[in-house]
N, C-alpha and C positions, 0 to 999 in steps of 0.2 A: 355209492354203496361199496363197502370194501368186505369181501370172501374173505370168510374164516376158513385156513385151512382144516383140512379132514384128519391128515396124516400128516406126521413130523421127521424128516430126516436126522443121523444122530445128533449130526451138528447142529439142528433145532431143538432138540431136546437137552443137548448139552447149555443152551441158549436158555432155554426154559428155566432150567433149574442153575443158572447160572454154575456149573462143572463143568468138569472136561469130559472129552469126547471117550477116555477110556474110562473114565469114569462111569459113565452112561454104561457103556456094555461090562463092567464089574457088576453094578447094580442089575444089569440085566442076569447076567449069570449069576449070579449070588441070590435071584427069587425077588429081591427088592423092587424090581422095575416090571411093569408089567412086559409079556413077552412079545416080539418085533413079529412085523410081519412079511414074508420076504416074497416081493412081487417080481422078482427076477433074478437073474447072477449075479447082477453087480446094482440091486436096488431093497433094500430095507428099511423100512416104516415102522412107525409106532401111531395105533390110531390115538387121535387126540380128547376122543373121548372115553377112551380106557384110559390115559393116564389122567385128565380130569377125575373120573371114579376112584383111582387108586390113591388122590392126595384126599379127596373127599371121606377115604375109610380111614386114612391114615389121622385127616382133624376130628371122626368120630372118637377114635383111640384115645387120643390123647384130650380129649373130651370127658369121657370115662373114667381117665383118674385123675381128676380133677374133684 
């Protein structure tokens, strides 16, 4: 049985969407990316089912003007 992780570090999310790692926090800062979650000084996540949801509104959109 293989765990699905919870949370994705940047380098997994850059992974995810196949970009780079400043890419990711551009997106982050720019509103596009849902926002990170900082579980200590030198540890930031993104949960992985907020950004499932965020591609999920994102194919409703583009759904829409269709």
């Amino acid at each position: 049985m293989q765990i699905k992780p919870l949370f994705l570090r940047r380098k997994e999310v850059a992974t995810y969407f196949n970009i780079s790692e400043s890419t990711v926090f551009r997106w982050w800062k720019s509103g596009h990316l849902p926002s990170p979650i900082e579980l200590g000084p030198n540890r930031t996540v993104w949960d992985k089912a907020e950004i499932d949801k965020w591609i999920e509104k994102k194919k409703e959109k583009r759904d829409m003007r269709v």
